[in-house]
VEXTORZA-470620 format. One record per residue: x, y, z of N, C-alpha, C, O in turn; residue in one letter. Coordinates in nm, 4 decimals. Layout:
       n_u       n_v       n_w      ca_u      ca_v      ca_w       c_u       c_v       c_w       o_u       o_v       o_w  rest
         X         Y         Z         X         Y         Z         X         Y         Z         X         Y         Z     a
...
//
This chain:
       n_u       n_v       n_w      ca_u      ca_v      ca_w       c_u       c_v       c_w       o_u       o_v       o_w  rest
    0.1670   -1.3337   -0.1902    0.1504   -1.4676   -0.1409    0.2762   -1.5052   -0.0643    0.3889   -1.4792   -0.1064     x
    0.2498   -1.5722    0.0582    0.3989   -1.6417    0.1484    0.3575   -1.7676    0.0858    0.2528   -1.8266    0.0592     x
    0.4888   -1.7841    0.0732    0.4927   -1.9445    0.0404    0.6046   -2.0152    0.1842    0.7199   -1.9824    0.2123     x
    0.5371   -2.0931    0.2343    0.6021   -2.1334    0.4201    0.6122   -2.2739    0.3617    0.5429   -2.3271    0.2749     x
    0.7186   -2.3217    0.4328    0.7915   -2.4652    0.4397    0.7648   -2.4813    0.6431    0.8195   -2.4184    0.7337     x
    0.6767   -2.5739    0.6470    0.6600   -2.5844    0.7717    0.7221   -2.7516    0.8162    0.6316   -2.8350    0.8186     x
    0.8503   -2.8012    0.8473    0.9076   -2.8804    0.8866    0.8257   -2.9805    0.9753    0.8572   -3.0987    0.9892     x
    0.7294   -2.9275    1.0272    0.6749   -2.9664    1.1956    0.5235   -3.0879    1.0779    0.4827   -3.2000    1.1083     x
    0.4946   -3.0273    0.9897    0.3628   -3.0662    0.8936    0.4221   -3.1544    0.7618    0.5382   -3.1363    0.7251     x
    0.3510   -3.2322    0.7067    0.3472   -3.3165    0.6353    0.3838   -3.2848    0.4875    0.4463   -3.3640    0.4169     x
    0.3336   -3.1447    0.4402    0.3754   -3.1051    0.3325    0.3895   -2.9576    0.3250    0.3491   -2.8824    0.4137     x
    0.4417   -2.9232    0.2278    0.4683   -2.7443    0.1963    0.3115   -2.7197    0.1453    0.2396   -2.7822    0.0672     x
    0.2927   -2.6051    0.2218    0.1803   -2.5061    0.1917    0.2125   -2.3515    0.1965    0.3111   -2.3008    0.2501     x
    0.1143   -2.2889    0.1325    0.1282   -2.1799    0.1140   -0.0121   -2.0487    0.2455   -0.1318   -2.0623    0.2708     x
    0.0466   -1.9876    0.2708   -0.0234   -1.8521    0.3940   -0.0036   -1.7726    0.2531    0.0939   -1.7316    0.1901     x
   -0.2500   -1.7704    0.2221   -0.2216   -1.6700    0.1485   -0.3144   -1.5126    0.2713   -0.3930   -1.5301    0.3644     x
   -0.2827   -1.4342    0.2390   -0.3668   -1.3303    0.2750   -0.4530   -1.2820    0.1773   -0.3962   -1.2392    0.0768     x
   -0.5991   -1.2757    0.1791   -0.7181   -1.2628    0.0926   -0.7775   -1.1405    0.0944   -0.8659   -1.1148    0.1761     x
   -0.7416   -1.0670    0.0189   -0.8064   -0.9451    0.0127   -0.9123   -0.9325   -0.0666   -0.9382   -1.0053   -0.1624     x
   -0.9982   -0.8061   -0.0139   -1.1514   -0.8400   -0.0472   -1.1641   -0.6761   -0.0291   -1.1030   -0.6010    0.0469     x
   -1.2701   -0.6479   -0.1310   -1.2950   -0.4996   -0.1177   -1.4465   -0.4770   -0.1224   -1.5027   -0.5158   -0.2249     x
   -1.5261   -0.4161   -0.0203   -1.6762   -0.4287   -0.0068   -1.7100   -0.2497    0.0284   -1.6597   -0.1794    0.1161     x
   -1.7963   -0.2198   -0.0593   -1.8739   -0.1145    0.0301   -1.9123   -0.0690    0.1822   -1.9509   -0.1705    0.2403     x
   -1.9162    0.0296    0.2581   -1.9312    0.0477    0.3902   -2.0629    0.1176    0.3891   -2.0985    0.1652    0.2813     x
   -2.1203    0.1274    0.4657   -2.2363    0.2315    0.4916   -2.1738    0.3399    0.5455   -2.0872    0.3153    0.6295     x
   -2.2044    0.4957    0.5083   -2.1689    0.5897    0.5477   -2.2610    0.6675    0.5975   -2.3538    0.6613    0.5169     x
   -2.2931    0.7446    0.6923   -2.4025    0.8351    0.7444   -2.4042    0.9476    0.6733   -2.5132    0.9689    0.6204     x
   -2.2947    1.0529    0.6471   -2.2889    1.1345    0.5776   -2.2695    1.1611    0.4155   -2.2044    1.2451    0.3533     x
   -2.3559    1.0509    0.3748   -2.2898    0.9968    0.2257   -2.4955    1.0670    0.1800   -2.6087    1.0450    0.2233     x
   -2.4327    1.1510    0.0747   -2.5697    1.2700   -0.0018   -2.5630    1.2097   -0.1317   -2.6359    1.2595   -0.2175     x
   -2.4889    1.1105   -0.1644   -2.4948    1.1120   -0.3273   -2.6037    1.0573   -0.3728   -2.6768    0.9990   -0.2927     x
   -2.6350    1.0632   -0.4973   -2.7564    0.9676   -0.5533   -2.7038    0.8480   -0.5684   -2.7642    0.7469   -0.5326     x
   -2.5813    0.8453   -0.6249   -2.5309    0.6983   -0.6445   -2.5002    0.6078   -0.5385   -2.3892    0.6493   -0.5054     x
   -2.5245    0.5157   -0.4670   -2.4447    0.4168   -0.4068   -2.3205    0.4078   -0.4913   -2.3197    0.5270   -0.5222     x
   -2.2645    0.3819   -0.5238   -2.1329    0.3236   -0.6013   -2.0392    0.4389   -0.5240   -1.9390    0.4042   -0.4615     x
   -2.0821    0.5851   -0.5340   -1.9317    0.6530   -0.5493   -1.9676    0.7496   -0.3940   -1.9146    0.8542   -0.3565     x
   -2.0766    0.6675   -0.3276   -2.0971    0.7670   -0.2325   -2.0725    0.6513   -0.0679   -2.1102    0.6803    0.0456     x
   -2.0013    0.5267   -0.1106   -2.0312    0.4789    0.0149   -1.8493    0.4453   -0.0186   -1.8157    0.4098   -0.1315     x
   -1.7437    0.4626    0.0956   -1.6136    0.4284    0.1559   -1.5759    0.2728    0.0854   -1.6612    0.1845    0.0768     x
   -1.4506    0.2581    0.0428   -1.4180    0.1113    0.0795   -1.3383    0.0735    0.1498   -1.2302    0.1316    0.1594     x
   -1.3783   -0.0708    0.2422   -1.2962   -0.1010    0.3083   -1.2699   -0.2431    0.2412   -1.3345   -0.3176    0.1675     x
   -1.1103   -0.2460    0.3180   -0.9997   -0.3606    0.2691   -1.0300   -0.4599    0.4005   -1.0431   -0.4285    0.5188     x
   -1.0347   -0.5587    0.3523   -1.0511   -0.7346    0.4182   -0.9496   -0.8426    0.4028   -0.9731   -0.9507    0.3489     x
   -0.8866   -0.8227    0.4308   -0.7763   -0.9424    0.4885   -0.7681   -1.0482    0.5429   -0.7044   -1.0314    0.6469     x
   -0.8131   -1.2051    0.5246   -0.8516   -1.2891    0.5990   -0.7083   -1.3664    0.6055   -0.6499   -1.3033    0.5174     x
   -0.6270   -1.4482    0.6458   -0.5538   -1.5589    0.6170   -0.5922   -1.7086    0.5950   -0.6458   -1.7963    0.6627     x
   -0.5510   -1.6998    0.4953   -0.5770   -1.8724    0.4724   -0.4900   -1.9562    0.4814   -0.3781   -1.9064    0.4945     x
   -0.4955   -2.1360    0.4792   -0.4261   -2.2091    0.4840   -0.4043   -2.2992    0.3904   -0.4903   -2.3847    0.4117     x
   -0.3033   -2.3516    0.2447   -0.3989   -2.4192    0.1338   -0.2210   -2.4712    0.1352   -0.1116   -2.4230    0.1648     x
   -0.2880   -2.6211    0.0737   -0.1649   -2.7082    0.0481   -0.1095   -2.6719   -0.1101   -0.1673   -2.6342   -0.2121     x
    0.0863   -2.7151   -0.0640    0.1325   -2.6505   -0.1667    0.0535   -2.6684   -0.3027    0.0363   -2.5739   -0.3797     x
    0.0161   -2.7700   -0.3219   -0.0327   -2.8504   -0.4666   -0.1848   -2.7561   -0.5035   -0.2373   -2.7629   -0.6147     x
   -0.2568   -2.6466   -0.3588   -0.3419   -2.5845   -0.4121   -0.4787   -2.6494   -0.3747   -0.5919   -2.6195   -0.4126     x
   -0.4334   -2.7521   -0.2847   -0.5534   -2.8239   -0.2403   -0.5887   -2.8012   -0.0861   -0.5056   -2.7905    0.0041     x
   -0.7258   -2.7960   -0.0731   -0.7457   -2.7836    0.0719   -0.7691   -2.6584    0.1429   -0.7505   -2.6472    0.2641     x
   -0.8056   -2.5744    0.0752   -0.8245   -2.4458    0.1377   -0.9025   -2.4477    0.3026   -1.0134   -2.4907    0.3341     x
   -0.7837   -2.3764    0.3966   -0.8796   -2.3723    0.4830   -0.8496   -2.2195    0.5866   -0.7378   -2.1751    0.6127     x
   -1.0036   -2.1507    0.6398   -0.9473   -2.0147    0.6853   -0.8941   -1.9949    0.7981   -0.9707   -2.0202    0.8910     x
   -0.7450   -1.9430    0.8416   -0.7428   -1.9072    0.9888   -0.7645   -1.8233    1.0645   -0.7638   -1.8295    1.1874     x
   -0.7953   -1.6990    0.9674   -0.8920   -1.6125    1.0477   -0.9922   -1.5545    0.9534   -0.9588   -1.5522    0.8350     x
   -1.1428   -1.4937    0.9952   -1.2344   -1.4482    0.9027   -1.2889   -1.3313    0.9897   -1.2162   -1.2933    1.0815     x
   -1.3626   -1.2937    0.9781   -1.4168   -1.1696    0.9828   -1.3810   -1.0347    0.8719   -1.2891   -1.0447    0.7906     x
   -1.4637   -0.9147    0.8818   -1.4081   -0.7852    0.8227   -1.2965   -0.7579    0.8603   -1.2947   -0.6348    0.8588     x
   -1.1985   -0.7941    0.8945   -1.1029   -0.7677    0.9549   -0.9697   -0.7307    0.8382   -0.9891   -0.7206    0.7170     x
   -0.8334   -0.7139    0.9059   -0.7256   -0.6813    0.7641   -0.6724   -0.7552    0.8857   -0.6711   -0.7199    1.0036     x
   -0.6122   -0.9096    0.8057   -0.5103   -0.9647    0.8917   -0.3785   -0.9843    0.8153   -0.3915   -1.0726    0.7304     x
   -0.2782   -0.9401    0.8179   -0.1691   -0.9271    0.7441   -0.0443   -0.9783    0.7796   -0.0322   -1.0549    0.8752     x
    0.0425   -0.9449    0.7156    0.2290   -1.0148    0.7906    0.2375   -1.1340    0.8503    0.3215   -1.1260    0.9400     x
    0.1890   -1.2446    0.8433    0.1697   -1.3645    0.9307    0.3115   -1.4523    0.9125    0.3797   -1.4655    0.8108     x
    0.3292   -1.5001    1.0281    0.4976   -1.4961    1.0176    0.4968   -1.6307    1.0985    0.4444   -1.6239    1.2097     x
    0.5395   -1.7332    1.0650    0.5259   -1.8691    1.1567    0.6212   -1.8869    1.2690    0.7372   -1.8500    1.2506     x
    0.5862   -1.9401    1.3865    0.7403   -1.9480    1.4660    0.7981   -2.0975    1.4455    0.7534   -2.2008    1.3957     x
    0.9194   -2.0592    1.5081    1.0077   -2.1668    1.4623    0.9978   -2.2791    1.4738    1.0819   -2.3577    1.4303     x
    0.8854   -2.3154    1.5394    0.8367   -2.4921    1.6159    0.7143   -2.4907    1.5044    0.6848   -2.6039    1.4660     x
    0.6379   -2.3831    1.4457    0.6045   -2.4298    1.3814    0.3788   -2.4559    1.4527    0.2863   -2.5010    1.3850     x
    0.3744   -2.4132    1.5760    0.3036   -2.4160    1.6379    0.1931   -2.2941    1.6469    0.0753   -2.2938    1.6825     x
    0.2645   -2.2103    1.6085    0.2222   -2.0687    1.6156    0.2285   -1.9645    1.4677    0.2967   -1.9783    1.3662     x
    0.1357   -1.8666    1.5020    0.1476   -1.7540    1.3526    0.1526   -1.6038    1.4521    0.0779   -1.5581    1.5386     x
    0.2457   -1.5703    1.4063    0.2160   -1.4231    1.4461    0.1658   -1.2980    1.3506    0.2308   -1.2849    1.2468     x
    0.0862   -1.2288    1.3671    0.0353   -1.1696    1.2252    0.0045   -1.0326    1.2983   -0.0075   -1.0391    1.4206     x
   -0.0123   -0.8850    1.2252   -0.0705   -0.7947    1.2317   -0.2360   -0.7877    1.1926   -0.2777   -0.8106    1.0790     x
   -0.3258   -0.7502    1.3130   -0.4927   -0.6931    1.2405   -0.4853   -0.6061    1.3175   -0.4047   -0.5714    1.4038     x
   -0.6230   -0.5549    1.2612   -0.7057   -0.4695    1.3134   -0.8224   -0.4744    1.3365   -0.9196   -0.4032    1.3113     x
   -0.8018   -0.5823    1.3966   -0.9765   -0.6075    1.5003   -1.0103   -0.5700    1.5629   -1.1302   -0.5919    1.5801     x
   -0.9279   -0.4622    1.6738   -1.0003   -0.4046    1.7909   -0.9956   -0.2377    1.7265   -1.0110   -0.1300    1.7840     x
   -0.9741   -0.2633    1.6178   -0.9887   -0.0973    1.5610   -0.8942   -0.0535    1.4678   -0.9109   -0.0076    1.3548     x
   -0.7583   -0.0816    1.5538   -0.6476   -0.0236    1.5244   -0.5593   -0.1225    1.4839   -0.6061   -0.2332    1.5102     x
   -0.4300   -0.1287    1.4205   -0.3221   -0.2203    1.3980   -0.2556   -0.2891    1.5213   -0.1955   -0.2155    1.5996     x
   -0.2608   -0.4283    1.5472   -0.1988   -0.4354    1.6635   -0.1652   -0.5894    1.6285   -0.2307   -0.6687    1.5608     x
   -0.0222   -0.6094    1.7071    0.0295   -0.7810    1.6748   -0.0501   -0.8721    1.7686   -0.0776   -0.8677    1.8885     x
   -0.0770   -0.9581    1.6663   -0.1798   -1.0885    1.7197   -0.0838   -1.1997    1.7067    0.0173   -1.2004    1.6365     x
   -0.1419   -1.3228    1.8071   -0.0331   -1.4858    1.7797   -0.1712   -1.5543    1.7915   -0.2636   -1.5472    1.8725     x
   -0.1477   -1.6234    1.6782   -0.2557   -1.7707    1.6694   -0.1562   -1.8921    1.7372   -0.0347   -1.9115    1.7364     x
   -0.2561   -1.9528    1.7874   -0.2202   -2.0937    1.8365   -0.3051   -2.2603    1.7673   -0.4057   -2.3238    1.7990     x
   -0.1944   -2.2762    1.6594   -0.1999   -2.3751    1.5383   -0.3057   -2.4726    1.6317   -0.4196   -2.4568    1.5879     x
   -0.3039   -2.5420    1.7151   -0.3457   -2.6580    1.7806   -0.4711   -2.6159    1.8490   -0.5464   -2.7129    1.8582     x
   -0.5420   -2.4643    1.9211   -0.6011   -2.4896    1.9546   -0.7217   -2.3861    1.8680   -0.8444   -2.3915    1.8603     x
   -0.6317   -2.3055    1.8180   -0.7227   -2.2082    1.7588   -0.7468   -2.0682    1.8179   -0.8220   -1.9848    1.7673     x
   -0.6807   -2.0526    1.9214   -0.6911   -1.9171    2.0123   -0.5994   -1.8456    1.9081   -0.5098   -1.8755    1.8292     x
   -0.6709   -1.7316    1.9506   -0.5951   -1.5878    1.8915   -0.5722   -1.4472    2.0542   -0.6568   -1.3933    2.1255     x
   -0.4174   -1.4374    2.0511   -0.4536   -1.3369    2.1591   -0.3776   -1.2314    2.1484   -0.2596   -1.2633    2.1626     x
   -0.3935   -1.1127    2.1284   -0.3967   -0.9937    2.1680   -0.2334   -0.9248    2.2176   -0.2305   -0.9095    2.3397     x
   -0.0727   -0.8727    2.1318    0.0408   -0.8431    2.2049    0.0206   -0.7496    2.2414    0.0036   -0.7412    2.3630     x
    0.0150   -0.6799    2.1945    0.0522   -0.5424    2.1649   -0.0762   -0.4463    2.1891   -0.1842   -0.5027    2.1715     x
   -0.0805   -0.3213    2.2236   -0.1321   -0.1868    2.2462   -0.0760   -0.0640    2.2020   -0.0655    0.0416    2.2644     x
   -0.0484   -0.0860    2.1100    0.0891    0.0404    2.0683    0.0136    0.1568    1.9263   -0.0494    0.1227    1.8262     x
    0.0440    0.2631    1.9623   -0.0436    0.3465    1.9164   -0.0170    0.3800    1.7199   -0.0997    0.4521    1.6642     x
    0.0964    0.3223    1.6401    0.1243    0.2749    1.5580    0.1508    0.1541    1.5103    0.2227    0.0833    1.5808     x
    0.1045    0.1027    1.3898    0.0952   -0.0205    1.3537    0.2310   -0.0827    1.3472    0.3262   -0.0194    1.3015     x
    0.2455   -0.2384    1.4039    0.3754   -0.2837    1.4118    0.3756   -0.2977    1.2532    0.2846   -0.2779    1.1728     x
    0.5154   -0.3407    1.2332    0.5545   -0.3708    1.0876    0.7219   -0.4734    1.1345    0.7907   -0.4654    1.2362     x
    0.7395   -0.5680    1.0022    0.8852   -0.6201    1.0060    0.8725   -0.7308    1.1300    0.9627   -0.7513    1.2113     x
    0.7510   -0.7943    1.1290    0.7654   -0.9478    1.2392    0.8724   -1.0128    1.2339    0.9353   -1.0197    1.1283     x
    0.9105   -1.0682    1.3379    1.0294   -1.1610    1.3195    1.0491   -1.2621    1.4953    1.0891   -1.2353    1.6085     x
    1.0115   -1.3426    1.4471    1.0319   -1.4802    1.6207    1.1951   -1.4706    1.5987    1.2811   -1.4511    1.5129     x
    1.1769   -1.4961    1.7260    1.3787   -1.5206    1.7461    1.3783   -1.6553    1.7829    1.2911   -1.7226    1.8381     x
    1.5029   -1.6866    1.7387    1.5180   -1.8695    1.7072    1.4812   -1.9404    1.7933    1.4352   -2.0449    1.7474     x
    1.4780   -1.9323    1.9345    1.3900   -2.0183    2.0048    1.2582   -2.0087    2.0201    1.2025   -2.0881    2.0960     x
    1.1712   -1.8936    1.9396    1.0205   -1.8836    1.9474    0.9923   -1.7948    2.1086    0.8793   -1.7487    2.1246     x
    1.0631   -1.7812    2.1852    0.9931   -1.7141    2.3143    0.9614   -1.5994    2.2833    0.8498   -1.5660    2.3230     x
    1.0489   -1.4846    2.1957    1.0225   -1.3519    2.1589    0.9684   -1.2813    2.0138    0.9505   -1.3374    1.9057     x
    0.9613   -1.2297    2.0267    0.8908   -1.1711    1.8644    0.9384   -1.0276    1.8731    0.9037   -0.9581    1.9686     x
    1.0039   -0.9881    1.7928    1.0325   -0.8432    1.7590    0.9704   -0.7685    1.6560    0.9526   -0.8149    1.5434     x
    0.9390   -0.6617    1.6883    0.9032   -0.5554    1.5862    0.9356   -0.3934    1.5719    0.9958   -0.3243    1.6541     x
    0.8713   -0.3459    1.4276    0.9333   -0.1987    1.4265    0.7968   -0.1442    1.4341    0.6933   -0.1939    1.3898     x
    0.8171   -0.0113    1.5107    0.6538    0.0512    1.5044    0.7030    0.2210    1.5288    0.7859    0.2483    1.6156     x
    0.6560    0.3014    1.4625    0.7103    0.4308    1.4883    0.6663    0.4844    1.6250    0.5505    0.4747    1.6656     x
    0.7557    0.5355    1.6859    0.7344    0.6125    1.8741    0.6937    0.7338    1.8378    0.7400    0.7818    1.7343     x
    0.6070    0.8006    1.9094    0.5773    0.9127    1.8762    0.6605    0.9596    2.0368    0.6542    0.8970    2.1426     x
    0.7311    1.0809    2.0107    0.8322    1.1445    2.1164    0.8265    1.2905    2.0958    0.7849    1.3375    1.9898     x
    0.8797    1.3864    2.2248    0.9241    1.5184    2.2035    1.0826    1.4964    2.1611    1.1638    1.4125    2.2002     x
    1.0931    1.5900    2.0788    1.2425    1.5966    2.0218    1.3264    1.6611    2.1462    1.2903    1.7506    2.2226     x
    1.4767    1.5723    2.1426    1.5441    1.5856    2.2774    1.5633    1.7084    2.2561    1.5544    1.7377    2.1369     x
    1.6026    1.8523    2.3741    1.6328    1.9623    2.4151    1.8059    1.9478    2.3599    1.8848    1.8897    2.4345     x
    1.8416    1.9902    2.2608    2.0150    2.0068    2.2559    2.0887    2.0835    2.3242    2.2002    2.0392    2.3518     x
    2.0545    2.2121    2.3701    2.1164    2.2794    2.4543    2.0129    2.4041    2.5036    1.9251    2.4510    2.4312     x
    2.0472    2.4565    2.6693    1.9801    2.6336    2.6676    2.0821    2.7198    2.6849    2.1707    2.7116    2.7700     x
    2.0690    2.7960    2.6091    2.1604    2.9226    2.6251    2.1405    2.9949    2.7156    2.0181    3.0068    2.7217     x
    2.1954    3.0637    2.8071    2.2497    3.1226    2.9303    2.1805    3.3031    2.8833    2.1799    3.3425    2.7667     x
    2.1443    3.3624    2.9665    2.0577    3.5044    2.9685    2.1546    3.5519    2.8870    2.2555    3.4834    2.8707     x
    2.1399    3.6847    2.8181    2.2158    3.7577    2.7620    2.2790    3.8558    2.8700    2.2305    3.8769    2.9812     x
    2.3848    3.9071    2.8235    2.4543    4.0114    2.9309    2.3487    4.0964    2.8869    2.2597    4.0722    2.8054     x
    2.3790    4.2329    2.9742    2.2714    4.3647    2.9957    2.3910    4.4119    2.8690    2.5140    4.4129    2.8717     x
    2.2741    4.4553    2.7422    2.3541    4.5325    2.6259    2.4049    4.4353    2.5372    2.4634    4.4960    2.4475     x
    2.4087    4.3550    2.5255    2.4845    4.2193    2.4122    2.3791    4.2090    2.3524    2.2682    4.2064    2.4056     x
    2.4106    4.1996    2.1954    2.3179    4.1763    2.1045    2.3375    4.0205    2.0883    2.4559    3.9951    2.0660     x
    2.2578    3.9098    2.0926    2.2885    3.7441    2.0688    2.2902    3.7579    1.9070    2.2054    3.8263    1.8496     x
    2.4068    3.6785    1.8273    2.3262    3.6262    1.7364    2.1813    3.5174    1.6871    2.0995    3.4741    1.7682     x
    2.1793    3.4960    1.5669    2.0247    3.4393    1.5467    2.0200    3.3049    1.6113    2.1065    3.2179    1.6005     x
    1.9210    3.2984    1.6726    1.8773    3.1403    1.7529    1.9445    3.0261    1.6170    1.9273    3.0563    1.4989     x
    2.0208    2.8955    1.6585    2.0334    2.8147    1.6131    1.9476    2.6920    1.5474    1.8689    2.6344    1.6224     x
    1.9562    2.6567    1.4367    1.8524    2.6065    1.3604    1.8889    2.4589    1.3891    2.0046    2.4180    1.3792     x
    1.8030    2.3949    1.4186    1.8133    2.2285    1.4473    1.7069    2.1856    1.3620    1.5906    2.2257    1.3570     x
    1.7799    2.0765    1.2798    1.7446    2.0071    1.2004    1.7126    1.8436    1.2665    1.7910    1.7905    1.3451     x
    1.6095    1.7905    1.2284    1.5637    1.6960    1.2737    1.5568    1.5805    1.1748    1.5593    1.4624    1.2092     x
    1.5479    1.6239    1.0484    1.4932    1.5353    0.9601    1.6002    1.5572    0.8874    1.6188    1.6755    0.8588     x
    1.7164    1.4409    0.8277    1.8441    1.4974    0.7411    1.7858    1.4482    0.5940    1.7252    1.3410    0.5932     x
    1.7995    1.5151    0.4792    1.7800    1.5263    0.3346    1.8385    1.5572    0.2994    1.8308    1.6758    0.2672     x
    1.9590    1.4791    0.2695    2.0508    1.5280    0.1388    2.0069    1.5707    0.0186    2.0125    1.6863   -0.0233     x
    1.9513    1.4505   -0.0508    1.9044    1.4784   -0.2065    1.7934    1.4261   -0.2269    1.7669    1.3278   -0.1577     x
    1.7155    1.4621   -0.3042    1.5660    1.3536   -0.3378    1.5977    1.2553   -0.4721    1.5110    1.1918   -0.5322     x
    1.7034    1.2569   -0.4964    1.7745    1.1407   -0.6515    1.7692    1.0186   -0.5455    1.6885    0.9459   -0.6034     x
    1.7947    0.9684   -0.4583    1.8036    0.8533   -0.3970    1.9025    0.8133   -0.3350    1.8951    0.7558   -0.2264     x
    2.0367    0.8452   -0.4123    2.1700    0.8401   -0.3423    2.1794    0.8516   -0.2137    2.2168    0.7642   -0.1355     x
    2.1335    0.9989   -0.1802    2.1743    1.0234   -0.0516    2.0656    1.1318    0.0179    2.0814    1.1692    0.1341     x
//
């Protein structure tokens, strides 16, 4: 549960996100049982409910997973992660009129919302998928030189799996 202090509104309320777990229809589902032969999917709606618990009301509905909803600083706006067009992608509601539109296209789900203090920008973390940079090429061998063994590049550093380090 977020619990939001919205300065701009009359009283403290709470942004809960509502999760809901429903059966899917599956095409390739042979079981006899319904129960253990159809997928579940997760439902995420956001709601809007005054601190005291009164007033429930939804700001977004559908099957959808709407998550991370993050207010900006005026207080006008929500920025949140769904997946309505399929995939994970950052959405901004607009408190006053009710539009929802569309940031991001990015082929991993954003994570870690955050408006910057005047509200114009919104930052996020989302993993890049990249080729690992080239560190060096080694130069032909002379005619007759034995090379030693190709150099091992490590990409991923693991010290220990205890946590320390």
């Amino acid at each position: 549960m977020l619990i939001a202090w919205n300065p701009w509104m009359s009283s403290a309320f709470r942004l809960l996100p509502i999760r809901k777990s429903f059966p899917t229809a599956s095409a390739s589902s042979t079981s006899a049982s319904p129960r253990t032969s159809l997928p579940i999917a997760r439902v995420s709606n956001l709601w809007i409910v005054n601190f005291d618990g009164s007033e429930h009301r939804p700001l977004t509905t559908g099957t959808y997973s709407d998550i991370s909803p993050r207010w900006s600083p005026d207080g006008t706006r929500i920025a949140f992660v769904s997946d309505r067009d399929g995939k994970s992608q950052l959405y901004v509601r607009w408190m006053d009129s009710g539009q929802t539109a569309k940031l991001t296209d990015v082929e991993n789900a954003p994570a870690g919302i955050s408006w910057s203090p005047d509200g114009r920008q919104i930052a996020f973390t989302s993993l890049v998928s990249a080729t690992p940079p080239k560190i060096a090429t080694l130069p032909a061998a002379p005619e007759g030189a034995k090379w030693a063994d190709a150099p091992k590049v490590y990409e991923d550093l693991i010290d220990r799996f205890n946590g320390p380090g």
